[in-house]
N, CA, C and O of each residue as an XYZ file, in Angstrom:
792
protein
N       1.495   -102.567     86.604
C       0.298   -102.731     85.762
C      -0.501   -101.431     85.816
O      -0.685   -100.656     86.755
N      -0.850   -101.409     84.772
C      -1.981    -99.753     84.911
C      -2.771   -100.060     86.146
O      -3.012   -101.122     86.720
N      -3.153    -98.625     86.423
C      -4.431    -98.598     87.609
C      -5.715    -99.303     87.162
O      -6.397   -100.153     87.736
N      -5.879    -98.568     85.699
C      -7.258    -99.806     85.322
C      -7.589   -100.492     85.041
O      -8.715   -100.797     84.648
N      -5.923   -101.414     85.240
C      -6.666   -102.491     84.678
C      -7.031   -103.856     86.046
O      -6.221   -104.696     86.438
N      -8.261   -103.706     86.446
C      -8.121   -104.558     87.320
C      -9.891   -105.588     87.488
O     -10.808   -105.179     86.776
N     -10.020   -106.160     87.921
C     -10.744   -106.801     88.144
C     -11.866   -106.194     88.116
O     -12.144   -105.313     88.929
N     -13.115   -106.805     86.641
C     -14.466   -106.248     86.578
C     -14.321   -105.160     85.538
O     -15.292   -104.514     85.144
N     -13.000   -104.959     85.074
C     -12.684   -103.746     83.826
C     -12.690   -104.898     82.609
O     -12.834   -106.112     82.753
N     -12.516   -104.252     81.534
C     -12.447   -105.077     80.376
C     -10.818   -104.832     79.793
O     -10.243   -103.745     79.739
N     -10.341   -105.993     79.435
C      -9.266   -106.009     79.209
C      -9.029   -105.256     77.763
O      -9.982   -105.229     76.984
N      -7.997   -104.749     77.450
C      -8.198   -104.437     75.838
C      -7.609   -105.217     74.861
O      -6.489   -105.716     74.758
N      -8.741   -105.218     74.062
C      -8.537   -106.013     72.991
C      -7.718   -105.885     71.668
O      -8.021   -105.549     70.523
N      -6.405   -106.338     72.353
C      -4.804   -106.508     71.466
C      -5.411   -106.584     70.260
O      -6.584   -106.287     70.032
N      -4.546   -107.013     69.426
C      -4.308   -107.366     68.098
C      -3.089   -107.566     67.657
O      -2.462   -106.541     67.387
N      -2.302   -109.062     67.424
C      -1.340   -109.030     67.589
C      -0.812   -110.334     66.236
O      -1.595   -111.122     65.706
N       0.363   -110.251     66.007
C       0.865   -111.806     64.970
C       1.222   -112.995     65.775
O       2.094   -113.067     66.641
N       0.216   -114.145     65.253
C       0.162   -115.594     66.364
C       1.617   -116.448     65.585
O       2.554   -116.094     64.871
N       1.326   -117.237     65.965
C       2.629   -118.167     65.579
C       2.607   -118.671     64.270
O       3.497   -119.451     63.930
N       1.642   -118.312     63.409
C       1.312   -118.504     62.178
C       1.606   -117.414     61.094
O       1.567   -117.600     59.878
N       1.928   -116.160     61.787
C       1.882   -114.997     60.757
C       0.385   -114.621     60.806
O       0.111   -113.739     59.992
N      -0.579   -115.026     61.491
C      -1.743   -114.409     61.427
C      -2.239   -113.167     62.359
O      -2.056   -113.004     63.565
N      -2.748   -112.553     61.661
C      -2.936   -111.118     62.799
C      -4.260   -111.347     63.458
O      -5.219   -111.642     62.744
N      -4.456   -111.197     65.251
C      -5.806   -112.383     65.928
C      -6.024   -110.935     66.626
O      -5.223   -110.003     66.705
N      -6.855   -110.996     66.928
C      -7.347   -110.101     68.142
C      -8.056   -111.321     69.273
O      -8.491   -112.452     69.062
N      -7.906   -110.307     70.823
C      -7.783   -111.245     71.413
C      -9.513   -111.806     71.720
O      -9.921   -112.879     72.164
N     -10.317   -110.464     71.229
C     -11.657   -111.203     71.213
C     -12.404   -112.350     70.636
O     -13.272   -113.126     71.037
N     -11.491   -112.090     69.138
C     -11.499   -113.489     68.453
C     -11.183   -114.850     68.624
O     -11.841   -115.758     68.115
N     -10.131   -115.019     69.370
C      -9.290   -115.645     70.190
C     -10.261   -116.111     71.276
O     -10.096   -117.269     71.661
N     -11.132   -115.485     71.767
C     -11.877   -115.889     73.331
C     -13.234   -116.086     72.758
O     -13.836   -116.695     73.643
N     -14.034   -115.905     71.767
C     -15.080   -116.165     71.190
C     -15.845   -115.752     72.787
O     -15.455   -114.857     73.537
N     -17.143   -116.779     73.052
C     -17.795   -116.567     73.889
C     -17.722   -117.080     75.227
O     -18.545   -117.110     76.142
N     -15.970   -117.664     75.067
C     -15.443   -118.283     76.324
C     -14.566   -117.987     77.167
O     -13.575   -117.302     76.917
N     -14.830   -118.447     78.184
C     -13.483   -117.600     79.469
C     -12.327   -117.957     78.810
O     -12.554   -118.813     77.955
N     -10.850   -117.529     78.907
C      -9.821   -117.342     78.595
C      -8.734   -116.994     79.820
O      -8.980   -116.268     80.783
N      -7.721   -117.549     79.606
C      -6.494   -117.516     80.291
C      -5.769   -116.387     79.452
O      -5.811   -116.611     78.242
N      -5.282   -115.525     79.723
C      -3.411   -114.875     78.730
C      -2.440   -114.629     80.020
O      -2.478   -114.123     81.142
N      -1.450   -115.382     79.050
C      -0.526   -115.601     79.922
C       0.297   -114.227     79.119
O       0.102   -114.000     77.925
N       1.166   -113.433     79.919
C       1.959   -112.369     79.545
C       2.862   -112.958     79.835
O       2.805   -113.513     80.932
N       4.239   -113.137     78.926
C       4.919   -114.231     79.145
C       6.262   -113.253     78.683
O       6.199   -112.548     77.676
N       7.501   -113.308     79.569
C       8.555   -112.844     79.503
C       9.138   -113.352     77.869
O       9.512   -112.656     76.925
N       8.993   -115.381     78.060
C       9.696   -115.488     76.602
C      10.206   -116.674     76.281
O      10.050   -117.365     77.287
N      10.670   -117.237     75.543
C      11.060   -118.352     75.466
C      12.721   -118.771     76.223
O      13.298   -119.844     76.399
N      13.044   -117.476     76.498
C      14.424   -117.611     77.055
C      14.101   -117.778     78.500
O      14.679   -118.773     78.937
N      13.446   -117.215     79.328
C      13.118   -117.932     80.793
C      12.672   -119.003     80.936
O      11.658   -119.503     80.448
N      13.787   -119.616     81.963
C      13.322   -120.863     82.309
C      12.446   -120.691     82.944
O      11.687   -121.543     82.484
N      11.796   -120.107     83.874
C      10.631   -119.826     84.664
C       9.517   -119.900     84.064
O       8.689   -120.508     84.743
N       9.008   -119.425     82.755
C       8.027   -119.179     81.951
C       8.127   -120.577     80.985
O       7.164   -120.886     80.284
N       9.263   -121.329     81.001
C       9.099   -122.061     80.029
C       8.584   -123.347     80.880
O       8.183   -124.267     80.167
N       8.519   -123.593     82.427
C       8.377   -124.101     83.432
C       7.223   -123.955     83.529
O       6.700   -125.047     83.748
N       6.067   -122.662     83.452
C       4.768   -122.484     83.516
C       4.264   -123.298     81.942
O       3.145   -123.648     81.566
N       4.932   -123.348     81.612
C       3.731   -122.981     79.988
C       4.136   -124.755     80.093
O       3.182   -125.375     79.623
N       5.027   -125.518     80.470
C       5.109   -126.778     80.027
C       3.724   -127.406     81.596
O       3.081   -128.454     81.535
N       3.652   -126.361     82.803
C       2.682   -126.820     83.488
C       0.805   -126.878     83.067
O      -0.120   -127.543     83.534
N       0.895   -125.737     81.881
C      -0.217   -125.334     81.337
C      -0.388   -125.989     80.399
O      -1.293   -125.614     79.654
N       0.555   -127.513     79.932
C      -0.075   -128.566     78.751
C      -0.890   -128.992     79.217
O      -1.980   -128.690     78.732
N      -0.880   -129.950     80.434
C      -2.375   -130.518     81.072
C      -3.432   -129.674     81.280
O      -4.536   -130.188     81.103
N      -3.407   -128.622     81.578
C      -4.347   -127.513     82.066
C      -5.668   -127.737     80.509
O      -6.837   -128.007     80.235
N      -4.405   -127.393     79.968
C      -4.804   -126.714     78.172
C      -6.081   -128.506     77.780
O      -7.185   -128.741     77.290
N      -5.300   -129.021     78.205
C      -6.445   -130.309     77.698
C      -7.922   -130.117     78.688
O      -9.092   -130.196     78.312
N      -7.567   -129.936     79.585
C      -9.063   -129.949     80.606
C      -9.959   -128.969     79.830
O     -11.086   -129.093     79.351
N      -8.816   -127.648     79.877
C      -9.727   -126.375     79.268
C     -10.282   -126.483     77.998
O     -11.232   -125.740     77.751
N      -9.811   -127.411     76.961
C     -10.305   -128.047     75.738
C     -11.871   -128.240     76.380
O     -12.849   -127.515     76.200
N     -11.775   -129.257     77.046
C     -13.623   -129.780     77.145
C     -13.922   -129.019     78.026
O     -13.652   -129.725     78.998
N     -14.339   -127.952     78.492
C     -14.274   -127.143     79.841
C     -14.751   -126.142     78.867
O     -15.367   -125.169     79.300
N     -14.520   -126.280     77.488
C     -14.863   -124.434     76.563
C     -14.460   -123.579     77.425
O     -15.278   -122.912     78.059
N     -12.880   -123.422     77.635
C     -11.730   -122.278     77.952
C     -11.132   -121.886     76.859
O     -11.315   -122.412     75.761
N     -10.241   -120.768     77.119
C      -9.674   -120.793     75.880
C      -7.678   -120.176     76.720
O      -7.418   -119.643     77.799
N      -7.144   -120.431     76.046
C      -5.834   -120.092     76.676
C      -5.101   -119.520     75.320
O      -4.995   -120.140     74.262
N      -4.532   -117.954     75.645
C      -3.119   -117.803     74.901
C      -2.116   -117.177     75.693
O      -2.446   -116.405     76.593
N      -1.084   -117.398     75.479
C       0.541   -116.868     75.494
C       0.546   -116.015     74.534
O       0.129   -116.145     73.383
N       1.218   -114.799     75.236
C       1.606   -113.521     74.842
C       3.370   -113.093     75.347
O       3.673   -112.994     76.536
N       4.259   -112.907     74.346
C       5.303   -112.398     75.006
C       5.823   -111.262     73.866
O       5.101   -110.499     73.224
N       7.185   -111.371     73.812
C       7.801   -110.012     73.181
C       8.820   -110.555     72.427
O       9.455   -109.887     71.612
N       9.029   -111.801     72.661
C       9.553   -112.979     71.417
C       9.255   -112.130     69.919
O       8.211   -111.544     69.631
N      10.209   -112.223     69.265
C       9.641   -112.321     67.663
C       9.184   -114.085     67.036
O       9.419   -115.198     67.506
N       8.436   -113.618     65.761
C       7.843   -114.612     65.065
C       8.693   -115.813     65.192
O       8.101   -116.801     65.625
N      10.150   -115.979     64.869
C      10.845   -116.974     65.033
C      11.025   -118.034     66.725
O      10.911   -119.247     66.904
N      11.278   -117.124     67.508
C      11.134   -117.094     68.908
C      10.574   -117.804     69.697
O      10.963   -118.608     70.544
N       9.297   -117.336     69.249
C       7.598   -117.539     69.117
C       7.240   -118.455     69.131
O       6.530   -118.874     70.046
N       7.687   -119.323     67.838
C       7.465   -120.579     67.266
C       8.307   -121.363     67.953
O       7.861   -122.424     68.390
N       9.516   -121.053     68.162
C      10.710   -122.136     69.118
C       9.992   -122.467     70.606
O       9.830   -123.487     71.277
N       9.675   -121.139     70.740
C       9.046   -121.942     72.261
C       8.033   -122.277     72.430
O       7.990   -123.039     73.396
N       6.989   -122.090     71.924
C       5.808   -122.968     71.435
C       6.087   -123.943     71.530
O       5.875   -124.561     72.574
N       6.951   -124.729     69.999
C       6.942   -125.983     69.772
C       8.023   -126.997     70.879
O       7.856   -128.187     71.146
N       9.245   -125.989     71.430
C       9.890   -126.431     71.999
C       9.378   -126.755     73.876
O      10.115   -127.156     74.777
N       7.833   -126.390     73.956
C       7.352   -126.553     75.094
C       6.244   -127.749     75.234
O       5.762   -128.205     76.270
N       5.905   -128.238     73.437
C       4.797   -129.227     73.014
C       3.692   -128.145     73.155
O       2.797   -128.867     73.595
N       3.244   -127.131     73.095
C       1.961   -125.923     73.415
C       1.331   -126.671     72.154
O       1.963   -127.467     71.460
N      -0.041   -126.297     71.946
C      -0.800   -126.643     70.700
C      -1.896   -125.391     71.051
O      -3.048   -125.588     70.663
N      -1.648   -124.280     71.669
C      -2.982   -123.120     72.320
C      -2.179   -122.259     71.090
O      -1.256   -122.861     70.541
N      -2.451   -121.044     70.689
C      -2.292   -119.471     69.926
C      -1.115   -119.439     71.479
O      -1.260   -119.712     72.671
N       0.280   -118.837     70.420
C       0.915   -117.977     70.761
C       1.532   -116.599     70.395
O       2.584   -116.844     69.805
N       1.396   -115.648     70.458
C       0.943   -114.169     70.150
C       2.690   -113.732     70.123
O       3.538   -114.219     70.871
N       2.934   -112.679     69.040
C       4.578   -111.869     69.571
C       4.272   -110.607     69.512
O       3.658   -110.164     68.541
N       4.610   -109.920     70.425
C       4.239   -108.780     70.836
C       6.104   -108.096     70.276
O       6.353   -106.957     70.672
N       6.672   -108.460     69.850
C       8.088   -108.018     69.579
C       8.037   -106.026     69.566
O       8.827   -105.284     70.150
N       6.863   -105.630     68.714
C       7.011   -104.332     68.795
C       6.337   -103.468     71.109
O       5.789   -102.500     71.638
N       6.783   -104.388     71.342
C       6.083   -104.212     73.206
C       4.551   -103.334     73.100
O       4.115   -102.778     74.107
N       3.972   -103.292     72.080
C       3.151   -102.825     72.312
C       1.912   -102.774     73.483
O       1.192   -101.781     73.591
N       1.775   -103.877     74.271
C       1.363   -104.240     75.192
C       1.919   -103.912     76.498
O       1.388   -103.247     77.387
N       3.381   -104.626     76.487
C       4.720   -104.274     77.252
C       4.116   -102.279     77.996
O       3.916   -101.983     79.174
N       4.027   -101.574     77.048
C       4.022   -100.270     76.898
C       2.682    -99.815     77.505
O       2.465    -99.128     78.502
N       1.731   -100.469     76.501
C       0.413   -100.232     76.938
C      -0.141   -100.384     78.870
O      -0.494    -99.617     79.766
N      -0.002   -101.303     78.753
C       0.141   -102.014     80.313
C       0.977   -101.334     81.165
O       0.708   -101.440     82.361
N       2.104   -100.533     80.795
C       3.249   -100.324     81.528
C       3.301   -101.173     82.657
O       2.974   -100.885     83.809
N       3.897   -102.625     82.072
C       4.365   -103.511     82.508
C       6.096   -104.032     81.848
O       6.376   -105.158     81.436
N       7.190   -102.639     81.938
C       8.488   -103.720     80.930
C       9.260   -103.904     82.226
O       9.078   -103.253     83.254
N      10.045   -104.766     82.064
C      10.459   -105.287     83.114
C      11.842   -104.694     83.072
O      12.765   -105.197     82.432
N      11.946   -103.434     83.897
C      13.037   -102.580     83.756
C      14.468   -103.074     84.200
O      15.543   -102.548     83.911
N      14.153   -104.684     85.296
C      15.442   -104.915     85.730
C      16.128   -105.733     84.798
O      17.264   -105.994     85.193
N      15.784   -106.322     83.495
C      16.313   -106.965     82.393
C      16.334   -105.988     81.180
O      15.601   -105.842     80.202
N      17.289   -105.469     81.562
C      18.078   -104.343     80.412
C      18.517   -105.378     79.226
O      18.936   -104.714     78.278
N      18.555   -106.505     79.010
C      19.207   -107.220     77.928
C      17.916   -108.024     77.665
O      18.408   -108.864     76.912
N      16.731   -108.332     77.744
C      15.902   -109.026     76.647
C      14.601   -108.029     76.837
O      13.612   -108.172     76.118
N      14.649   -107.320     77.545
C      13.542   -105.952     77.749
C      12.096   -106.826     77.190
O      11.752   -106.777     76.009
N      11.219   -107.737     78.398
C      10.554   -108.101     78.547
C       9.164   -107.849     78.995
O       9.007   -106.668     79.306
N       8.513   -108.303     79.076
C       7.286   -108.107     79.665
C       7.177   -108.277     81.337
O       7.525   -109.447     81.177
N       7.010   -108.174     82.792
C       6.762   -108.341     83.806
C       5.833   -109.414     83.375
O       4.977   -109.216     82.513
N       6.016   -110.630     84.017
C       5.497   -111.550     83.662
C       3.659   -111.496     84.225
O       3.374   -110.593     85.013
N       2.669   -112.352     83.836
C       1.437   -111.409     84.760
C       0.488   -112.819     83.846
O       0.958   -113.093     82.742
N      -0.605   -113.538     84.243
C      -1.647   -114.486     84.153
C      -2.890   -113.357     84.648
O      -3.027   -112.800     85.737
N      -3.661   -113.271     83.486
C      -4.935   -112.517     83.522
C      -5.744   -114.303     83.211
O      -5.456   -115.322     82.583
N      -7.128   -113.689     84.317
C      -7.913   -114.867     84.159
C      -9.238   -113.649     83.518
O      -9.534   -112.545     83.972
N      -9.883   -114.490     82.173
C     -10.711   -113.345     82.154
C     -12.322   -114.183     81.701
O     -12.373   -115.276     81.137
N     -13.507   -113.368     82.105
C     -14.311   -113.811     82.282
C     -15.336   -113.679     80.689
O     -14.651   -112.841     80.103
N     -16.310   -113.950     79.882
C     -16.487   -113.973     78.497
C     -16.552   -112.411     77.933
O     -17.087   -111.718     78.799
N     -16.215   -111.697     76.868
C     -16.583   -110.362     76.549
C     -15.207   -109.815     77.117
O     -15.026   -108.629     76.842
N     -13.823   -110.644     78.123
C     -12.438   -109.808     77.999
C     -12.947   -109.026     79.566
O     -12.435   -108.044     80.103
N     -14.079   -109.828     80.014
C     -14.193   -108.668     81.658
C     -13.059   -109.796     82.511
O     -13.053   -110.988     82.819
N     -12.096   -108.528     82.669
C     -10.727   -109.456     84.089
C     -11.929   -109.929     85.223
O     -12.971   -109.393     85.599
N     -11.148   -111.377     85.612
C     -12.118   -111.755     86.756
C     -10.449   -111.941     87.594
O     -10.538   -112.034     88.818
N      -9.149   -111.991     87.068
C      -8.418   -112.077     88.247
C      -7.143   -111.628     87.513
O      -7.145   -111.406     86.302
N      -5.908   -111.485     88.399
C      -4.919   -110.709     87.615
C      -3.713   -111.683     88.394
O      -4.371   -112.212     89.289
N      -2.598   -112.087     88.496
C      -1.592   -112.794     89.208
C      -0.229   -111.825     88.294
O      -0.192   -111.479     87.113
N       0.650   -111.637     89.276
C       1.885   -110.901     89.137
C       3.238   -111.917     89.094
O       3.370   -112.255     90.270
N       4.028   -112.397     88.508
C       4.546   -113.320     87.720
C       6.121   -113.319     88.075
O       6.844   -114.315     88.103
N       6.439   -112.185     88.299
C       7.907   -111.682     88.795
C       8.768   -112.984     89.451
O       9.537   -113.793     88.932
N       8.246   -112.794     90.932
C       8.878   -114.241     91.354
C       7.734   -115.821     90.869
O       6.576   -115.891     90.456
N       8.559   -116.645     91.118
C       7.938   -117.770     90.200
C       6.418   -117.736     90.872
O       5.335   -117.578     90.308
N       6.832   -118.013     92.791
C       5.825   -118.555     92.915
C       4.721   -116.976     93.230
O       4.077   -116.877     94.274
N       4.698   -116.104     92.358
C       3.549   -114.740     92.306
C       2.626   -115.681     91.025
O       1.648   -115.203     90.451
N       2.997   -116.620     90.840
C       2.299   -117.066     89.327
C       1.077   -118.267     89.905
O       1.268   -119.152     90.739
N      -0.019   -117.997     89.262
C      -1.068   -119.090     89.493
C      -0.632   -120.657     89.390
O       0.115   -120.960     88.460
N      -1.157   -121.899     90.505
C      -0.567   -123.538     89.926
C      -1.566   -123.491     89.261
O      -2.244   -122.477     89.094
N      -1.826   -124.804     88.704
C      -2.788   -125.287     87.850
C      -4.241   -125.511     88.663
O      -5.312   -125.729     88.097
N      -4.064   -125.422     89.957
C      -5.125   -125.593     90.704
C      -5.586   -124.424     91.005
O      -6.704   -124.370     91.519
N      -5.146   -123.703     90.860
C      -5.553   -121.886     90.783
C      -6.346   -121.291     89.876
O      -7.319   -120.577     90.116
N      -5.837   -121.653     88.646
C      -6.329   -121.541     87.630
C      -7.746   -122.480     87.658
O      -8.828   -121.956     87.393
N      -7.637   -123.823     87.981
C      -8.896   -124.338     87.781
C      -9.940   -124.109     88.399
O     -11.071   -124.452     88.057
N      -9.474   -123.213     89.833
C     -10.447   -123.077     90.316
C     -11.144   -121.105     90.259
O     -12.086   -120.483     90.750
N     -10.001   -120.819     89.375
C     -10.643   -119.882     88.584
C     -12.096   -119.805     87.197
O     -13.112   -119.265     86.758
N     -11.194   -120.716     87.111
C     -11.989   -121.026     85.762
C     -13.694   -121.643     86.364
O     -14.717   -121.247     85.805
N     -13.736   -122.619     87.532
C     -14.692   -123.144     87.999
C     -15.747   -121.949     88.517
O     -16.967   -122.109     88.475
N     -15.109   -120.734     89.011
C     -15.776   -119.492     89.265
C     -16.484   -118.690     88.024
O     -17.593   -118.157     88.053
N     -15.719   -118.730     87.110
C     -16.245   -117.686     85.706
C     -17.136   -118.615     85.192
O     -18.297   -118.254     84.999
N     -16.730   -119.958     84.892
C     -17.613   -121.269     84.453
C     -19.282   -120.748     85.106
O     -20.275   -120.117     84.743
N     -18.885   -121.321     86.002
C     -20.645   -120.690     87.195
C     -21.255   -119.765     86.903
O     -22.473   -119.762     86.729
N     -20.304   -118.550     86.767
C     -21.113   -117.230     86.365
C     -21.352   -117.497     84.949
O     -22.544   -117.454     84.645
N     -20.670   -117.718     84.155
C     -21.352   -117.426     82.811
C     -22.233   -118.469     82.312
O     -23.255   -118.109     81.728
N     -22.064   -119.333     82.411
C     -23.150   -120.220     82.059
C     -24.239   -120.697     82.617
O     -24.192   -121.644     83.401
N     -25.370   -120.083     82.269
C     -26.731   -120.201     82.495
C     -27.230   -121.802     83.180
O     -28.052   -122.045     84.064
N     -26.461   -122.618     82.460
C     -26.590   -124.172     82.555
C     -25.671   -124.842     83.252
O     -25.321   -125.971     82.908
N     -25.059   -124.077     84.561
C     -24.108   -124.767     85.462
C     -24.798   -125.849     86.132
O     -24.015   -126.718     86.516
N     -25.976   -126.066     86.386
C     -26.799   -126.690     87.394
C     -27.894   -126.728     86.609
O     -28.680   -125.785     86.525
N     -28.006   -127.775     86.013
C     -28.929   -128.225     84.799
C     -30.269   -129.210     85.367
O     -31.263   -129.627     84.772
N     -29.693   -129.404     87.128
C     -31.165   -129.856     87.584
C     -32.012   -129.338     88.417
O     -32.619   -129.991     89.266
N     -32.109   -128.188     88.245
C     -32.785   -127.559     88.734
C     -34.279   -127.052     88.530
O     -34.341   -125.896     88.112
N     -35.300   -127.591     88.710
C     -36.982   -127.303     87.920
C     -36.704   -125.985     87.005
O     -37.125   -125.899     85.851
N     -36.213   -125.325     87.424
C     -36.159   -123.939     86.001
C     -35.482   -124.181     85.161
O     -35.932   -123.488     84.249
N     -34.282   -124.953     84.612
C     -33.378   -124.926     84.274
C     -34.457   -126.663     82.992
O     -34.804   -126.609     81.812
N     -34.564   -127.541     83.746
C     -35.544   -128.703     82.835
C     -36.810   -128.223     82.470
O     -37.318   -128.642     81.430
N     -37.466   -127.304     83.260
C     -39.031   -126.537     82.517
C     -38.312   -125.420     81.453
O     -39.042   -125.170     80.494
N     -37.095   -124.754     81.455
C     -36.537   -124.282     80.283
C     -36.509   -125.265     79.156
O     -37.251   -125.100     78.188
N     -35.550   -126.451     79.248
C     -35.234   -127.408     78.177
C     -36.764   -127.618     77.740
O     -37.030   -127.095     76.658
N     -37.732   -128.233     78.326
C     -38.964   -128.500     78.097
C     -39.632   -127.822     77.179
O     -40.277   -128.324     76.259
N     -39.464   -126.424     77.455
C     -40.163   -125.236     77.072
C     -39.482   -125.079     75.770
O     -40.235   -124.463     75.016
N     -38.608   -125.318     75.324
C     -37.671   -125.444     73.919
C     -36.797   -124.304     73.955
O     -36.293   -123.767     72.969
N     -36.607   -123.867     75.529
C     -35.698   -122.373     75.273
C     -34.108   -122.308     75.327
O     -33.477   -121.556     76.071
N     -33.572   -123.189     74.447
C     -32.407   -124.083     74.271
C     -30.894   -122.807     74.227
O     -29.667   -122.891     74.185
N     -31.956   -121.682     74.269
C     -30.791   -120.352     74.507
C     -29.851   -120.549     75.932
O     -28.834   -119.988     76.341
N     -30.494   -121.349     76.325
C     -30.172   -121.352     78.092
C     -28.879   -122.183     78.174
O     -28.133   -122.080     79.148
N     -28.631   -122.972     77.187
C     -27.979   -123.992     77.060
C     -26.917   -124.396     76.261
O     -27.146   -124.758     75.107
N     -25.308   -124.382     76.898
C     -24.274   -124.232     76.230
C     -24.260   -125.803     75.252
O     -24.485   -126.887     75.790
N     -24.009   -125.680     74.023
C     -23.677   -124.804     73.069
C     -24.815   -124.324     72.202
O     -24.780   -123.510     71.279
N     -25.694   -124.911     72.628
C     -27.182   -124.406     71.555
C     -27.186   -122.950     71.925
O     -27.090   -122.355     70.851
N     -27.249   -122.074     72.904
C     -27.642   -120.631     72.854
C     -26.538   -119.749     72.586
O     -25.451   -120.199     72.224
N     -26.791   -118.289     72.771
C     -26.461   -117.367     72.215
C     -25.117   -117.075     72.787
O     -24.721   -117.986     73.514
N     -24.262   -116.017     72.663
C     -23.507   -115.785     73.052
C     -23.015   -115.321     74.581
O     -23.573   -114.224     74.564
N     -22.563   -115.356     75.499
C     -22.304   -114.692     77.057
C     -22.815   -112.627     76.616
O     -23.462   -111.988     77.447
N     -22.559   -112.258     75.852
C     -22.832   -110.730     75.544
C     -23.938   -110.604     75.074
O     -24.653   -109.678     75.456
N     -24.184   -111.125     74.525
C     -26.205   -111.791     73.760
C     -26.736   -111.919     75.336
O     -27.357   -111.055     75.955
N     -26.332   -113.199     75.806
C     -27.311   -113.302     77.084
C     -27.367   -112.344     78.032
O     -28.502   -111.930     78.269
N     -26.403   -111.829     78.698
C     -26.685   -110.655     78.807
C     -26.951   -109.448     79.149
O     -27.082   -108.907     80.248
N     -27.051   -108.877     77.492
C     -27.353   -107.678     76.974
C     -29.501   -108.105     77.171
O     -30.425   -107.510     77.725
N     -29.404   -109.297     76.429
C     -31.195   -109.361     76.535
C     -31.527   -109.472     77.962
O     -32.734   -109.244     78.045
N     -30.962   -109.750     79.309
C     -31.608   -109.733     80.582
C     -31.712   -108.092     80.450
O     -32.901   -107.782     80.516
N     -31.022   -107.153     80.317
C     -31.030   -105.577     80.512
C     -31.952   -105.015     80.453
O     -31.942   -103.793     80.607
């Protein structure tokens, strides 16, 4: 993995074709919410196809949780779609077929000379694309469980939202006060909030 890209850096913001033919960037993709990307070897590993069928339940919690999760691999469009659908996924899955990422990252996984993949890798990232954690994917178990992840997510959750602990006298003399910015989903964005503490 590059040197910079590590925890408290901002990830960069891909731009890539989802399983639709649509071209997403990944900020769009994460709106003002923490996000999972999974860098995903492919639909041909069983290993990865083993994670992503563990990340259906995940994917429902993270639904009401305002997470956001995508899969990224080096699959083409056809590929793409097979293992998606052939895993039940219903999250954005991204094809990186030209490795642009693969490259970027200098992450290809040099010991698979025959599907020239991605090093497999789970970025946990915090709102605005800042990495809050990085997991290395190679052997199975270098890869986050679902309890890893949740209790990732329970960490970025805390930090970014103003309204983790909603009983707190500041937090009800806010609501009171009508300052409903404080308060997911009525207020502003994680980069809005802030940029205005600064």
């Amino acid at each position: 993995m590059r040197v910079d890209i590590i925890p408290g850096a901002r990830f960069p913001d891909y731009q890539l074709t989802d399983h639709t033919a649509t071209r997403r960037k990944l900020s769009e993709l994460q709106a003002a919410d923490p996000m999972i990307v999974v860098l995903s070897r492919g639909g041909f590993c069983p290993k990865d196809r083993r994670q992503a069928e563990g990340l259906l339940q995940l994917h429902r919690e993270m639904e009401v949780g305002y997470c956001r999760l995508v899969t990224i691999s080096t699959d083409n469009l056809t590929e793409t779609n097979e293992y998606r659908n052939g895993v039940g996924a219903h999250w954005p899955f991204l094809s990186d077929a030209g490795r642009v990422i693969q490259k970027d990252l200098d992450i290809a996984e040099y010991t698979d000379t025959l599907h020239n993949p991605m090093i497999p890798h789970v970025v946990v990232l915090e709102p605005d694309l800042i990495i809050h954690k990085i997991y290395s994917g190679y052997w199975f178990f270098g890869r986050p469980t679902m309890e890893d992840l949740r209790q990732d997510l329970r960490a970025v959750t805390r930090k970014c939202r103003p309204d983790w602990d909603i009983t707190t006298p500041e937090m009800k003399r806010a609501w009171q006060e009508g300052r409903k910015e404080l308060f997911y989903p009525y207020g502003k964005t994680y980069a809005e909030t802030i940029r205005d503490k600064d």
